[in-house]
C-alpha positions as CSV (number, residue, x, y, z in Angstrom):
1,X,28.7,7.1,13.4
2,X,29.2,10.1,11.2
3,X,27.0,8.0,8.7
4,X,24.5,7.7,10.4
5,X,23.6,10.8,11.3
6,X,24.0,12.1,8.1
7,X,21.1,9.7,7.7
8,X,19.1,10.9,10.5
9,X,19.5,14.5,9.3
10,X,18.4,13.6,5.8
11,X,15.2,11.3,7.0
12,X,14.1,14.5,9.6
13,X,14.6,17.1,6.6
14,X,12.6,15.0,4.3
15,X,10.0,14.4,7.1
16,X,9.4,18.1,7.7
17,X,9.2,18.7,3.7
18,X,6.4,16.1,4.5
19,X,4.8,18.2,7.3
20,X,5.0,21.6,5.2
21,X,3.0,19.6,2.2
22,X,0.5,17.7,4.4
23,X,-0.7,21.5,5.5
24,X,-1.4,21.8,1.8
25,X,-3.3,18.5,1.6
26,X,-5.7,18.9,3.9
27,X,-7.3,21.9,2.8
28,X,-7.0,20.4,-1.1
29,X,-10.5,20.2,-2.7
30,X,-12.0,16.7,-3.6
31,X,-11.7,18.4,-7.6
32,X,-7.6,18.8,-6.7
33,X,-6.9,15.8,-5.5
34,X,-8.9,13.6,-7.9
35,X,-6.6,15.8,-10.9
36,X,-3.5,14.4,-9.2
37,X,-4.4,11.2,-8.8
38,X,-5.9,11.2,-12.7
39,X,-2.7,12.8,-13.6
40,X,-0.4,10.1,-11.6
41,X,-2.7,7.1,-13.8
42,X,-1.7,8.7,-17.2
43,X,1.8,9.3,-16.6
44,X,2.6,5.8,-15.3
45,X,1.0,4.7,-18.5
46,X,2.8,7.2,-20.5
47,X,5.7,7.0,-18.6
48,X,6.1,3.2,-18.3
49,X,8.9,2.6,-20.4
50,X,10.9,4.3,-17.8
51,X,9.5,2.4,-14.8
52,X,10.3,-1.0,-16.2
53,X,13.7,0.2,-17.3
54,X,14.4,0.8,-14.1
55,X,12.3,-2.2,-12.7
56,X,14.4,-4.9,-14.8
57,X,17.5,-3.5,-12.8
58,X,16.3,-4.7,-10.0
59,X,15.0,-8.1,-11.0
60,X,18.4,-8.7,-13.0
61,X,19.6,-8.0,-9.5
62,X,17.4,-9.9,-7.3
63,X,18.0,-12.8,-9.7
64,X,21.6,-12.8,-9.4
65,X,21.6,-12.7,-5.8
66,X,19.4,-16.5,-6.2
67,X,16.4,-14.3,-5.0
68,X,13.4,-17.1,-5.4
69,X,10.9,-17.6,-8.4
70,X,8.3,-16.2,-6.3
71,X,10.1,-13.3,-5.2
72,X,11.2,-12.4,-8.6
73,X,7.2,-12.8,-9.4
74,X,6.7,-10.0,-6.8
75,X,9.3,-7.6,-7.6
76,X,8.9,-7.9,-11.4
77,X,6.4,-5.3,-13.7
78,X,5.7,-5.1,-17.2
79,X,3.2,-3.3,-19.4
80,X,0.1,-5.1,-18.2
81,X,1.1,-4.7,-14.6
82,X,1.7,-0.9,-14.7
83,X,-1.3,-0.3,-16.7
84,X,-3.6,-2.5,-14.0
85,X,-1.9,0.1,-11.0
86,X,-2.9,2.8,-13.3
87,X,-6.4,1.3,-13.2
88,X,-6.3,1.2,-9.6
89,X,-5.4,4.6,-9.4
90,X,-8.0,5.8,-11.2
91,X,-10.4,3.8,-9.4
92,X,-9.5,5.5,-6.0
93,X,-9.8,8.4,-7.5
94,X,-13.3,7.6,-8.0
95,X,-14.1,6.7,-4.6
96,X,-15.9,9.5,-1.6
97,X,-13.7,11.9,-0.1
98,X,-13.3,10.7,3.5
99,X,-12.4,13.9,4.6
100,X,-14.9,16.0,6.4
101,X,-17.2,13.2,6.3
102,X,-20.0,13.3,9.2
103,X,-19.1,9.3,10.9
104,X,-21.7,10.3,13.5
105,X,-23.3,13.1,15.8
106,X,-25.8,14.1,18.5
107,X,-27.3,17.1,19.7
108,X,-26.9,17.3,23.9
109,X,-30.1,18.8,25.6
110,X,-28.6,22.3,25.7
111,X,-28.8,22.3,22.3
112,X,-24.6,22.1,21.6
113,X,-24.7,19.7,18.7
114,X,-21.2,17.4,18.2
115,X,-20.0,15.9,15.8
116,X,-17.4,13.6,14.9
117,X,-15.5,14.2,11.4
118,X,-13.2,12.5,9.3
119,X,-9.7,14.7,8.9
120,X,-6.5,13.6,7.9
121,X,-3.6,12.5,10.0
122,X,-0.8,14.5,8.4
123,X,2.2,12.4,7.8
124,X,2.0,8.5,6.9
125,X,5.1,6.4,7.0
126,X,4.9,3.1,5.7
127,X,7.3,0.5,5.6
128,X,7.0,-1.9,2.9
129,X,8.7,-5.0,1.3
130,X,9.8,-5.7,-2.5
131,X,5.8,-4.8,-3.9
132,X,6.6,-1.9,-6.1
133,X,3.0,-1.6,-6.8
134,X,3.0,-1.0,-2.8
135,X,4.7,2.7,-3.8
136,X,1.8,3.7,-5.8
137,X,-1.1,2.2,-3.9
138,X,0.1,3.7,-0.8
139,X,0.7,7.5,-1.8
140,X,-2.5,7.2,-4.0
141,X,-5.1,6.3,-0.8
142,X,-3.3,9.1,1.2
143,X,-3.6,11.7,-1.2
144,X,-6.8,10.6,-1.6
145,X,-7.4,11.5,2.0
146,X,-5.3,14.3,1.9
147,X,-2.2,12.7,3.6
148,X,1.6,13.2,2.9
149,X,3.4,10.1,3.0
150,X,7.1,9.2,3.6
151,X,7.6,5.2,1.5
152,X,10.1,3.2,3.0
153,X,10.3,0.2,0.5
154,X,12.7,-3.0,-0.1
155,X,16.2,-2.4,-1.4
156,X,15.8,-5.2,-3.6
157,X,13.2,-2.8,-5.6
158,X,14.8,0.6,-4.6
159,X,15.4,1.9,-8.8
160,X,11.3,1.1,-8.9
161,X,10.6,2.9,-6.4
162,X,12.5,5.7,-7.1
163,X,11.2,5.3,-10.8
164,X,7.7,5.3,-9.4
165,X,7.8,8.3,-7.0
166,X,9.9,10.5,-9.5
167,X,6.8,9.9,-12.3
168,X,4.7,10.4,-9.1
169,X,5.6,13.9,-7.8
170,X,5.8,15.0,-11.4
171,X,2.4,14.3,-11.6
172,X,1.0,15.9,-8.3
173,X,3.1,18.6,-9.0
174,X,0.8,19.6,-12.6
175,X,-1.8,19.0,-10.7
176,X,-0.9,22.1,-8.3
177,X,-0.4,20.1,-5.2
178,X,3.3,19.8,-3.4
179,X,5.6,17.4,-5.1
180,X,6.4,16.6,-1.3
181,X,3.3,15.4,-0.4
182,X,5.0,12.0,-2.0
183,X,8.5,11.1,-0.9
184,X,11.0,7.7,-0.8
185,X,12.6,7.6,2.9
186,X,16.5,8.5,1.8
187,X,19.0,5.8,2.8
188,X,19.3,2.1,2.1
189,X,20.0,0.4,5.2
190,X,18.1,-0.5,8.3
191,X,19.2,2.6,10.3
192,X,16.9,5.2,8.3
193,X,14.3,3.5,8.9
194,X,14.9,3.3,12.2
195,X,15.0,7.3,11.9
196,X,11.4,7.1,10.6
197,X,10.5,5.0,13.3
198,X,11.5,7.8,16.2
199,X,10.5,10.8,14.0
200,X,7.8,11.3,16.8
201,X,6.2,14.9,16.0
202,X,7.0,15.3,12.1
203,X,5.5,11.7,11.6
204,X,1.8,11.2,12.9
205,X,1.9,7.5,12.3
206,X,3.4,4.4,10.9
207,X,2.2,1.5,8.8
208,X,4.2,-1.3,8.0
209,X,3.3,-4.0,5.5
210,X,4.6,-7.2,4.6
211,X,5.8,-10.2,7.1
212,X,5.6,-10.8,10.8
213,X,9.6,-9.8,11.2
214,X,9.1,-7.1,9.6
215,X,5.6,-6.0,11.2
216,X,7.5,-7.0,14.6
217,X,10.8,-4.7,14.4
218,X,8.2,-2.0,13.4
219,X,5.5,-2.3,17.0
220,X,8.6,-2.6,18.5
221,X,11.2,-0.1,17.4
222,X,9.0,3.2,16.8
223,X,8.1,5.7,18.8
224,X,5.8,6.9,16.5
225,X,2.6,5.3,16.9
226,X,2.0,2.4,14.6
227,X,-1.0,0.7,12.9
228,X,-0.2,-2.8,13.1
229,X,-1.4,-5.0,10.7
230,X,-1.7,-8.8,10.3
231,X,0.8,-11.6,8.3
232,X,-2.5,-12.8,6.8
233,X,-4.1,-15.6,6.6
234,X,-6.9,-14.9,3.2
235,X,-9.9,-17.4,3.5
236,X,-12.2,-18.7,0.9
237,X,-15.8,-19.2,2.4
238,X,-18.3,-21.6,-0.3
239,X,-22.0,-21.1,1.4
240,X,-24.5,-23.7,2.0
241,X,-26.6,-21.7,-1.0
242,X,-23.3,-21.1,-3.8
243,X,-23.0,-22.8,-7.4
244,X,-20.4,-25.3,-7.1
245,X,-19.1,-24.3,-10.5
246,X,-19.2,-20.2,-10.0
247,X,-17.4,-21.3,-5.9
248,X,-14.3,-23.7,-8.0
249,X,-13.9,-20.7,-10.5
250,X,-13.2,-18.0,-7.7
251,X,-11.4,-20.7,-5.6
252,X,-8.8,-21.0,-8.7
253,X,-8.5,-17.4,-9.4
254,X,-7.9,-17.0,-5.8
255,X,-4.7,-19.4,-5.0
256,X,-3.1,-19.8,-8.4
257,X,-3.6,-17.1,-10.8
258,X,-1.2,-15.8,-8.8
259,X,0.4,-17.6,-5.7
260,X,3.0,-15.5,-4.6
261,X,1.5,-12.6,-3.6
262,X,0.2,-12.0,0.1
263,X,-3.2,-12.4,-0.7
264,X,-3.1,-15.7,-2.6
265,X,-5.9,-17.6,-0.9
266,X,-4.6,-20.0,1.9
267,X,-7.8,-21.1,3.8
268,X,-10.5,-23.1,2.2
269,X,-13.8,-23.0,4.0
270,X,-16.8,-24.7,3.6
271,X,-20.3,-24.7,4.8
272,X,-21.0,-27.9,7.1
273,X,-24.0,-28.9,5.4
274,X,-22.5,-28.9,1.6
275,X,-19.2,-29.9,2.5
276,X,-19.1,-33.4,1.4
277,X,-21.0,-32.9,-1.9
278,X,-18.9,-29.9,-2.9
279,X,-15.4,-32.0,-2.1
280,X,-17.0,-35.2,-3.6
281,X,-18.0,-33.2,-6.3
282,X,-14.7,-31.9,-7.4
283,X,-12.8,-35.0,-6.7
284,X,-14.2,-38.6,-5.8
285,X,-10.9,-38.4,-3.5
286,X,-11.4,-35.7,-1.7
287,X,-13.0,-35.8,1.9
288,X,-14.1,-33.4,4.1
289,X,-13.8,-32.3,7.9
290,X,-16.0,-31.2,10.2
């Protein structure tokens, strides 16, 4: 018992250093935030040998616990996998700031004009599985939109994580922004993130990501109010009008270049009025259904 609420004291403190740095964010300039997140690309890059130091703990790990081939595929990083988050980062960085954008607005006959406007929530929690690239996608789309975050990863890929969000705060920290504004939920069992789930008030929402258990304990545990995604199901649509050739490459790319992630193409469809030609054309086997 004792243990436990030494773990809800630590996931409340580190939700309200969350709260003090989100005030911070959402005044932050577009010119501030892009720095950070400019500065977090170059020091994953820089720092990287770090990252997959720590990152090869916890395949060795997962390996020796018989964790599956395309589980170890999802947990594992090297070089070219660090430098392609880096590229995402930099990438976001490049995109509009949503904040204070104008989604729509009227002007009532009295002349009172409204508007509705993009702010920022505050706090973002989200709960993740074994994706360490999750860590840095996650904080780097709410800084973006001038969110503090709270990441509650796997355990299988906890040294990565910490790794990541270590190089992370360093990095928002030169930019002058609060190293807080990026935090790893403390505690390694299910009960902190139960914490997160009921830290209604310093939390402003959750967003879990990964499978339908996980997804489930989430919508159903938290009183904080949740974002529910879907398990996925990722489709492949050929049109009546595509090249066969250009439609076969994508297909490929999309399920096997690399099946095990959660958006590996699943669901081949095909217009009606090609779908026999483009099946007969790839394999005198193959037939189609309408």
């Amino acid at each position: 018992m004792c243990v436990a609420a030494d773990d809800s004291t630590e996931v409340l403190q580190t939700a309200r250093r969350a709260r003090v740095a989100a005030t911070a964010l959402a005044t932050a300039s577009r010119r501030t935030k892009d720095a950070a997140l400019l500065a977090i690309a170059e020091s994953l890059v820089t720092r990287c040998a770090e990252v997959l130091k720590a990152n090869k703990a916890d395949v060795d790990k997962a390996a020796t616990s018989g964790a599956t081939e395309a589980y170890l595929d999802r947990l594992w990083l090297d070089e070219a996998r660090v430098a392609a988050i880096a590229a995402d980062v930099r990438k976001t960085a490049g995109l509009p700031d949503p904040v204070g954008e104008v989604v729509r607005g009227s002007v009532l006959p009295n002349g009172l004009e409204l508007r509705q406007v993009r702010v920022p929530f505050g706090v973002v929690g989200i709960i993740y599985e074994g994706r360490p690239n999750v860590t840095v996608d996650a904080a780097a789309l709410c800084l973006k939109s001038g969110n503090a975050v709270l990441l509650r990863g796997s355990s299988s890929a906890l040294s990565s994580n910490e790794a990541l969000v270590k190089v992370l705060r360093d990095a928002v920290e030169s930019a002058g922004l609060p190293a807080d504004a990026i935090q790893l939920v403390p505690g390694a069992g299910h009960e902190a993130a139960k914490h997160l789930m009921r830290a209604r008030g310093l939390v402003d929402v959750l967003i879990p990501r990964g499978g339908a258990n996980l997804i489930r304990s989430v919508v159903e545990e938290s009183t904080v109010p949740v974002i529910e995604t879907g398990v996925g199901n990722c489709h492949v649509y050929v049109d009546a009008d595509a090249d066969f050739d250009t439609a076969l490459s994508i297909l490929l790319n999309a399920k096997v270049s690399r099946p095990s992630v959660c958006n590996a193409a699943e669901t081949l469809l095909v217009h009606a009025d090609v779908a026999d030609a483009f099946c007969r054309s790839r394999s005198p086997r193959c037939t189609s259904r309408a």
